[in-house]
TIVEX-872037 format. One record per atom (N, C-alpha, C): x, y, z. Coordinates in pm, whole numbers, plus 50000, padded with zeros to 5 digits. Example, Ala and Ser with C-alpha at 12.3 -4.5 7.8 and 13.67 -1.06 7.14 Angstrom:
# residues 2
513194943150780 512304955050780 513204967050780 512854977550708 513674989450714 512905000350787 
//
This chain:
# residues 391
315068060123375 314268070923432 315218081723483 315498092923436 316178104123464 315538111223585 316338112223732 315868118123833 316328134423820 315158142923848 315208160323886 315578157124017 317168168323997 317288175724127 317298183924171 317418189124316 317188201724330 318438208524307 318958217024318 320198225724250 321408224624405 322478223524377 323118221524531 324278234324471 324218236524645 325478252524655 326708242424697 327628246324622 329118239324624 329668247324754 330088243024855 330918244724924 332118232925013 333648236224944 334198219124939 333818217225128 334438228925183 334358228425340 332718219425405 331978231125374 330458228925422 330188208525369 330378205725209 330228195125209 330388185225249 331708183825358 331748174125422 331098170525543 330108180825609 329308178525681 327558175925606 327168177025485 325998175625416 324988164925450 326108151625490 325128142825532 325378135925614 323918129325687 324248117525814 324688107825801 324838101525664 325138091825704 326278085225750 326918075625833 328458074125895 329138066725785 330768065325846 331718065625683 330948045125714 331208041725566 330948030525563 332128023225613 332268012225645 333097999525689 334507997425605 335398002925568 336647998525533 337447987325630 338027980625545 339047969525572 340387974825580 340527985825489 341707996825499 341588007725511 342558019425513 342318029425559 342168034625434 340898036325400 340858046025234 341038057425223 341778058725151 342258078825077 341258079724951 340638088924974 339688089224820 339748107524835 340538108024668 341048117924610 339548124924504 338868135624468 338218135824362 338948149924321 339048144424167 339918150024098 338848157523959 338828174323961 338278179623846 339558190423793 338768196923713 339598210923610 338808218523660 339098231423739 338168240123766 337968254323588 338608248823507 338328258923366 337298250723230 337478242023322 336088231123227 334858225323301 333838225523216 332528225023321 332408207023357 331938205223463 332048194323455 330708186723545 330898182023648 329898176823783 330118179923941 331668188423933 332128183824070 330928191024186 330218196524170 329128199424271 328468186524311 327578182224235 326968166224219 328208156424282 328978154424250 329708148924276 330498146724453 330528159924445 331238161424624 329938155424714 328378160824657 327688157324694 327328143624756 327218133524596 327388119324606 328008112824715 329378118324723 330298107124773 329948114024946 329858126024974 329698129625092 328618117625122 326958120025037 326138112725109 326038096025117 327698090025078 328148079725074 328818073925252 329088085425278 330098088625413 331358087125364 331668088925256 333148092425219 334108105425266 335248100625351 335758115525358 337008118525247 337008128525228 337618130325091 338328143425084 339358143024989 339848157224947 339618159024795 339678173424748 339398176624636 340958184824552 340538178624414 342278180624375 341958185824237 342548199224198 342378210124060 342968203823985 342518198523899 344028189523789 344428206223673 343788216723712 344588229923638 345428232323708 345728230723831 346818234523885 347658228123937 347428212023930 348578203023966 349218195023882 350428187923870 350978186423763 350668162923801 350608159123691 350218146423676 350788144123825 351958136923828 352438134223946 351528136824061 350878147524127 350308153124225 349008149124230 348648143624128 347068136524089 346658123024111 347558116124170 347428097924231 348828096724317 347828092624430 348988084924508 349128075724499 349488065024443 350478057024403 350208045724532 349088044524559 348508032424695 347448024924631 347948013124684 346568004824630 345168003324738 345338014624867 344328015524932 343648030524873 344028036824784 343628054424764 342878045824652 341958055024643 340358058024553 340918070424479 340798069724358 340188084824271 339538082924197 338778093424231 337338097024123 337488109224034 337608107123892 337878115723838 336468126723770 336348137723757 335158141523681 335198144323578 334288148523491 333998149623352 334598161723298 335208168023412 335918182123338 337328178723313 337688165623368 339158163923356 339438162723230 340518168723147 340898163422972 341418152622976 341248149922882 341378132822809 343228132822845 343478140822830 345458137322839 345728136322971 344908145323067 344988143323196 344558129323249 343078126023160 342368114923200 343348098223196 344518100323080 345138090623050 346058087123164 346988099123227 347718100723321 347228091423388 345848093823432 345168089123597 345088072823563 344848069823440 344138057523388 346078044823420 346868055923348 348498045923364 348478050323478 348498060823600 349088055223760 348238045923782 346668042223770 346118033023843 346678023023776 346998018723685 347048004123629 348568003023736 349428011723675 350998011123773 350768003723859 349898012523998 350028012524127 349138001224174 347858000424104 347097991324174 345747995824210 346268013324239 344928022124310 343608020324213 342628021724287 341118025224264 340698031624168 340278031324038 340338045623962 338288043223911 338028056723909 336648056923848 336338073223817 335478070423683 336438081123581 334258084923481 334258096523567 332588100123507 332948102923408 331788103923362 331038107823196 330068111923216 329448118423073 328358122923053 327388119122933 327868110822915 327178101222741 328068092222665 329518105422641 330728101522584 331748090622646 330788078922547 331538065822617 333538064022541 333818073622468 335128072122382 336388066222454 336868070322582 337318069822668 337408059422695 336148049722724 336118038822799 336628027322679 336968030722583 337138017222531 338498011222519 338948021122621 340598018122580 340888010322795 339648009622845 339958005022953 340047990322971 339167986122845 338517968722860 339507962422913 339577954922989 340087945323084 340947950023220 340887961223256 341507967823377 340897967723442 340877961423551 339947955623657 339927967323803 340567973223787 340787985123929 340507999223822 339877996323703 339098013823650 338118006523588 337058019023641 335828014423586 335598033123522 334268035323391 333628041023329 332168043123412 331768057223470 330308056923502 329608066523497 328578070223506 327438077523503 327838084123690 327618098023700 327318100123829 326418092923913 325598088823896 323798082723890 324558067023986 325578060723856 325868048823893 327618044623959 327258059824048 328698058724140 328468047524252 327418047224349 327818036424430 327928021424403 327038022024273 326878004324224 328358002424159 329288013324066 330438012824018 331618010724182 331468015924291 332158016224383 332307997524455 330877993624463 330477983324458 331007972324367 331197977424272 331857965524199 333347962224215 333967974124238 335967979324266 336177966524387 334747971324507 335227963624606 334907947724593 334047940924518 333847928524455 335327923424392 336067934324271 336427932224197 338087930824320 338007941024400 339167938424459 338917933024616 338587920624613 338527915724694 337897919024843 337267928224808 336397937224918 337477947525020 338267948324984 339497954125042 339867971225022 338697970724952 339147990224848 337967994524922 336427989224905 335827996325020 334367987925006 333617989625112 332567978725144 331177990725139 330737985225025 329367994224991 328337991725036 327367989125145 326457979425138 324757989125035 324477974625021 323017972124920 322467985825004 322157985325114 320997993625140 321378009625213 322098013525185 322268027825218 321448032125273 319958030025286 318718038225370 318918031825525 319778023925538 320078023625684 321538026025704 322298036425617 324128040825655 323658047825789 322988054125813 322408063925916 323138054026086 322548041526065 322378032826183 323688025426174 324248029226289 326088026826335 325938006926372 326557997026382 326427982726417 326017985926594 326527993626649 326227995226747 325258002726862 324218010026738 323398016626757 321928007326792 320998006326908 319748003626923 319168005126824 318517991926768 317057993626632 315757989226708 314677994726706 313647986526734 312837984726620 312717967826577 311797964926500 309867967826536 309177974126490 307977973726596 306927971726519 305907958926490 304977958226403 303567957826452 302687956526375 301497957426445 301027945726501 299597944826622 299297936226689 298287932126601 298387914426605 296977913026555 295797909426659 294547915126645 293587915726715 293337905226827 292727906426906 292147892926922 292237883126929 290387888026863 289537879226774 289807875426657 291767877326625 291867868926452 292997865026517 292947862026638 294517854626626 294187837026672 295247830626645 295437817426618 295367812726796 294807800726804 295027795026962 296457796427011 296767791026971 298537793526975 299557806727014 298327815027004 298817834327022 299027835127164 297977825427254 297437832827378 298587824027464 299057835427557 300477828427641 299847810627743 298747817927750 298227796527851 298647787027770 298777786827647 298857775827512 299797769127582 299627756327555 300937747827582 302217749127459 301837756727334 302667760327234 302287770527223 302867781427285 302737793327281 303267799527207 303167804927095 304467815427030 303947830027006 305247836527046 305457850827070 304937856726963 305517855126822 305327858126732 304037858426643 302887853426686 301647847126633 300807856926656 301417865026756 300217881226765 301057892526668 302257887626571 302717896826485 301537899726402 301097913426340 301027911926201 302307914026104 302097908425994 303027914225877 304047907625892 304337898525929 305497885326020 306537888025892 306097888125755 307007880325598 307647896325628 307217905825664 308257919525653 309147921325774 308547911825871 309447914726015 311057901825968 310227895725944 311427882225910 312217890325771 312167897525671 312887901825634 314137909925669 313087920025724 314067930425828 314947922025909 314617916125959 315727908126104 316287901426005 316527896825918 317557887025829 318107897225795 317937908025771 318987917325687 319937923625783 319317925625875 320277936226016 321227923326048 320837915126090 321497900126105 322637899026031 322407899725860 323467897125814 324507909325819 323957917525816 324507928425837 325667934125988 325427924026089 325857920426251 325317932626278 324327940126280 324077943626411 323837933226519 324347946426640 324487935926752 322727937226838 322167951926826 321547956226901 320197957726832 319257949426766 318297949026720 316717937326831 315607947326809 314967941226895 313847941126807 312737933426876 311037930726764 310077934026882 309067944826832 307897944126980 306707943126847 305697943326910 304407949826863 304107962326934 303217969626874 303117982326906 302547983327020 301727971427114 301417973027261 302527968927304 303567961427289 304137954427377 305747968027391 305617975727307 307647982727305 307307992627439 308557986527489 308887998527638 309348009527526 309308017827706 309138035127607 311118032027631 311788028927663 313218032727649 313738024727501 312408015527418 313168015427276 312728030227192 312088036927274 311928049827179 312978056227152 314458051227202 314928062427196 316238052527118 315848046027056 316678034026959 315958042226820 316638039126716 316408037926560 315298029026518 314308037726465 312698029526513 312568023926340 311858010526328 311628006726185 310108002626218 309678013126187 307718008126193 307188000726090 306677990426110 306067978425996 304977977426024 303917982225923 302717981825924 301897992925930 300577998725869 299938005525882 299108008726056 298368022326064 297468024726170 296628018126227 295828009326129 294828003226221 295467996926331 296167985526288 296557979826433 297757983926467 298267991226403 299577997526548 299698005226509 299168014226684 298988025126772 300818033226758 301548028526758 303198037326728 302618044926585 302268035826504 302308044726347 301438052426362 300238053026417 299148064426406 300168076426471 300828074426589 301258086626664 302468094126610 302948085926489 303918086826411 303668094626296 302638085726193 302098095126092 301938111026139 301068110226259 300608126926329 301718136826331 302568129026402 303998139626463 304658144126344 304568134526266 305768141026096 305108145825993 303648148226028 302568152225913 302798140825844 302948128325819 303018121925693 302158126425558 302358127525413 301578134325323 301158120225251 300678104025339 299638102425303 298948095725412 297798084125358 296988082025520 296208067325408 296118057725511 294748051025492 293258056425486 292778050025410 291358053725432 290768047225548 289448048025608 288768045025688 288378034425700 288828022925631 287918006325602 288267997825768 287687990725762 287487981325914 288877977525914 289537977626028 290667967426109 290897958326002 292077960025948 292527948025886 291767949625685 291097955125688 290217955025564 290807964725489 291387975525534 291587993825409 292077986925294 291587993425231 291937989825069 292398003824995 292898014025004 293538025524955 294538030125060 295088038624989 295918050525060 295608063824951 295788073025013 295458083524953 296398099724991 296608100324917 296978119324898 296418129625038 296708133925096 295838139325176 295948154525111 296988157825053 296328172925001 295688169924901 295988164824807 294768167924648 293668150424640 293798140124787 292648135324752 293028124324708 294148120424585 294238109424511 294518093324529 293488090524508 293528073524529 294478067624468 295398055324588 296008043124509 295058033224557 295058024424459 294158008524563 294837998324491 294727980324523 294997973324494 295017969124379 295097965724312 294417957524156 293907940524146 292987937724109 292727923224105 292127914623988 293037904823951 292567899723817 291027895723834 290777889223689 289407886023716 289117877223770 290097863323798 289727858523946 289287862324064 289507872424078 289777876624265 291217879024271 292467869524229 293727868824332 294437885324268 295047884924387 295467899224391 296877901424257 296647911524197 297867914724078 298427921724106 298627933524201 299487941724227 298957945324339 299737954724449 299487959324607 300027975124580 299967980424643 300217994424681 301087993124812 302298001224804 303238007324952 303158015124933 303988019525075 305158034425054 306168025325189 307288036725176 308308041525219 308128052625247 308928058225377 309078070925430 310168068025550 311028081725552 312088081125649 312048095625703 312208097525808 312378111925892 313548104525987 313958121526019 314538120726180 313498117826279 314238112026388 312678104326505 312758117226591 311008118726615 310658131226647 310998126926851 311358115926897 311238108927020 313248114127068 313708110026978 315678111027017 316548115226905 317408127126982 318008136226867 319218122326752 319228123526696 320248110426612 319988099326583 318718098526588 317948082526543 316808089426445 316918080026351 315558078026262 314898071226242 313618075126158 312678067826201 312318063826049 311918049726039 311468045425909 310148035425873 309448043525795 307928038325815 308038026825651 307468011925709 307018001525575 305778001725620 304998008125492 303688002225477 303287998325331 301577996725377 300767994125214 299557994525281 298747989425146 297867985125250 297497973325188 297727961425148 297927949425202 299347945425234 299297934125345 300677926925362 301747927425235 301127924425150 302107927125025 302787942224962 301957949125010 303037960824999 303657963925055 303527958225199 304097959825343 305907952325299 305917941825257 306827932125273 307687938525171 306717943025043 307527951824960 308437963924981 307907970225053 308707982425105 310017978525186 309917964625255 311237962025320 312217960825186 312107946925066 312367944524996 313037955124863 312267967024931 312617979524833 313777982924857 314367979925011 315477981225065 316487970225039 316057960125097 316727948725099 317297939525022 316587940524894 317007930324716 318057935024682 319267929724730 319897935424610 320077937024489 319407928124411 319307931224307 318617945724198 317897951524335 317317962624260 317727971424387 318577975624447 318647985124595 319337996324487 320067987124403 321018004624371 320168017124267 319618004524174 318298011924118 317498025624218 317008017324359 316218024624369 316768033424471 318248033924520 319548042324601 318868056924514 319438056824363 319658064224288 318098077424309 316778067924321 315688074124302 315708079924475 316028076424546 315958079224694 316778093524742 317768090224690 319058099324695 318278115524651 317438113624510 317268126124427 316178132624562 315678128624618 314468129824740 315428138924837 316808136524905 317438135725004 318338146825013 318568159025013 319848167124981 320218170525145 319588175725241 320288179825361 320038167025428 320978172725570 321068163025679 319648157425747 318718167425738 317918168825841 316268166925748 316828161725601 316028153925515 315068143325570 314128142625481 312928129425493 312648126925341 311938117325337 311278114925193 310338104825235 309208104925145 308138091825109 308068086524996 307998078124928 307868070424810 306268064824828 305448064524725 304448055324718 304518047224569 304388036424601 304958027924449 303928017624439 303588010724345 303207995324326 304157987324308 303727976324374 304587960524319 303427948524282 303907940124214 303327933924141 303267919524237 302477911124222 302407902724321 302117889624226 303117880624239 302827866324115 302577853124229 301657849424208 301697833524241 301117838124431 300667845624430 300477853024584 302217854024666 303107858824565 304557863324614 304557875124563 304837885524634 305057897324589 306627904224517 306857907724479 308117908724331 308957924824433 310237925524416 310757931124466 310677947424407 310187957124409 310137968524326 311207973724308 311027979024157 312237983424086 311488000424055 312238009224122 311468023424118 311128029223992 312698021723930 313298028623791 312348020823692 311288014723767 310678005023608 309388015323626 309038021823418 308148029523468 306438023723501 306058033423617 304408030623660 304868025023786 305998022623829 306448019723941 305718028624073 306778041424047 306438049124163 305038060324125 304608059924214 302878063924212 303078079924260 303838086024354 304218098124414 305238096324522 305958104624471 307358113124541 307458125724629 307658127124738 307728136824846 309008136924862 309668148124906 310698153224973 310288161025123 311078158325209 310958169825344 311598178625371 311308190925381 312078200025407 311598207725542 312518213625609 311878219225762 310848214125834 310718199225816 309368191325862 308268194325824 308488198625651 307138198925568 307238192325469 306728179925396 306738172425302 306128180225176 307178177125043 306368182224934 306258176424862 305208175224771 305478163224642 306598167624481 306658162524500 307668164424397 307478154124249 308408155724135 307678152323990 309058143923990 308758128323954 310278122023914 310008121323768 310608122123711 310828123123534 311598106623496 
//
């Protein structure tokens, strides 16, 4: 699936401030060099872009005006990324210092795989697509012992420092549907039994977990003091039962909404400018075949430097999905790539609304890039959401 982007103004200075997110976790002190020809056309706009919204800090190096030598440092902690404008004689240069030295090498294209076949078995250069720079970065640090640089799966939380306040906050369940066991007199009382959406809260907390944050907490939406407002908020669950997301949707305009069905019952989400229904799907049994989410991320309208990130659907299963959209690695970089095209300034948002498919009453991890996936795409700009066309 080929993502439209919007057009980006090259500035090397300005780019290193483009995005929030913080530098990722090195084990060493990484030098990452990106190396173009400014007399051949190439990517380096896209490119400065990428790695900025990686938290890479970086310098940029003219291979027209520097002579081989001046084009790799000769460290097995330095990164270079070469672009598609570099010539093939230049490209060879870069390809013998990395093997020499040891250093990092990753070397774009644009179709023309010719290049790459003379790399097979060099384990510190890899061949990639702009598209598939962080999953290629990802592999360097696999390949070298995690020591060149530590990518993690889910980039939609680089934003949130290990030491930064998260509040997990999901909805309450009612009542009149909760289990004996909910109500604190119980002689087995558990906390957790007035969660809704528990399979997306237990995701989330396994992932921050593995991840060490230190500073992660779980409320329901009656129970969060107002001083986690001012923590990195992860809202789980739709409006009906938690009162945070209704006041949430409001404040960021969200561009979509549940419909009106009873507590616990909505069965759509919908478009609020042109109207358009998603709903569930169900075989001819009854059991459910696919669910409807979204995803959505803003800055938190509550504390300047925290964001705010909404999982919903409208059943539990799209709910759990939207964590999972994050969290699988097996499909995160897939859907990095579709997220990213949403994201160009600092002060960015986006929504995703997608289906996932639900087998055996387990819901399947969504893959954006598989098509019929994603249902509608928004971007935010000046705290106005627009829809936008993914191709």
């Amino acid at each position: 699936m080929a993502m439209l982007q919007a057009p980006i103004h090259f500035h090397p200075t300005l780019s290193l401030k483009a995005c929030p997110l913080r530098e990722p976790r090195t084990s060493l002190q990484l030098e990452v060099q990106l190396v173009h020809n400014s007399t051949r056309q190439g990517q380096i706009e896209n490119l400065v872009h990428r790695v900025t919204q990686l938290g890479l800090q970086h310098e940029i190096v003219d291979s027209a005006y520097a002579n081989s030598v001046a084009l790799c440092r000769y460290s097995p902690n330095s990164l270079v990324i070469v672009d598609s404008s570099v010539p093939d004689v230049q490209a060879g240069v870069l390809v013998g210092n990395a093997i020499a030295s040891g250093q990092s090498l990753l070397m774009l294209h644009e179709g023309d795989m010719a290049r790459a076949s003379s790399l097979g078995g060099v384990n510190n250069v890899r061949m990639c697509h702009l598209s598939e720079l962080a999953e290629r970065l990802a592999d360097l640090a696999r390949i070298r012992g995690s020591n060149v640089l530590q990518v993690t799966a889910s980039g939609i939380f680089g934003a949130i420092d290990e030491q930064d306040p998260v509040a997990i906050v999901c909805a309450e369940i009612p009542e009149e549907l909760r289990p004996p066991y909910a109500v604190p007199s119980h002689s087995n009382y558990l906390r957790y039994a007035t969660f809704a959406d528990i399979d997306a809260l237990i995701q989330l907390m396994v992932w921050f977990a593995a991840s060490k944050h230190r500073t992660v907490s779980s409320y329901t939406s009656r129970t969060i003091p107002e001083n986690a407002l001012a923590s990195h908020l992860m809202i789980v669950g739709g409006p009906q039962w938690n009162s945070l997301a209704r006041s949430v949707y409001d404040q960021i305009n969200l561009p979509i909404a549940h419909n009106d069905g009873d507590p616990g019952n909505s069965d759509t989400l919908f478009d609020r400018s042109t109207g358009e229904v998603w709903a569930p799907e169900l075989r001819e049994n009854g059991e459910i075949d696919s669910d409807v989410g979204f995803l959505a991320q803003t800055p938190s309208p509550f504390y300047q430097g925290r964001i705010i990130i909404l999982f919903g659907g409208v059943l539990t299963h799209g709910v759990e999905a939207s964590v999972k959209l994050c969290t699988a690695e097996h499909v995160w970089a897939h859907n990095h790539r579709v997220i990213e095209s949403l994201t160009v300034h600092a002060n960015d948002g986006f929504c995703l609304v997608f289906r996932c498919r639900v087998l055996s009453n387990t819901n399947v991890a969504p893959d954006l890039m598989t098509a019929g996936t994603v249902l509608a795409a928004y971007s935010r700009r000046q705290g106005q959401f627009s829809r936008v066309n993914i191709v």
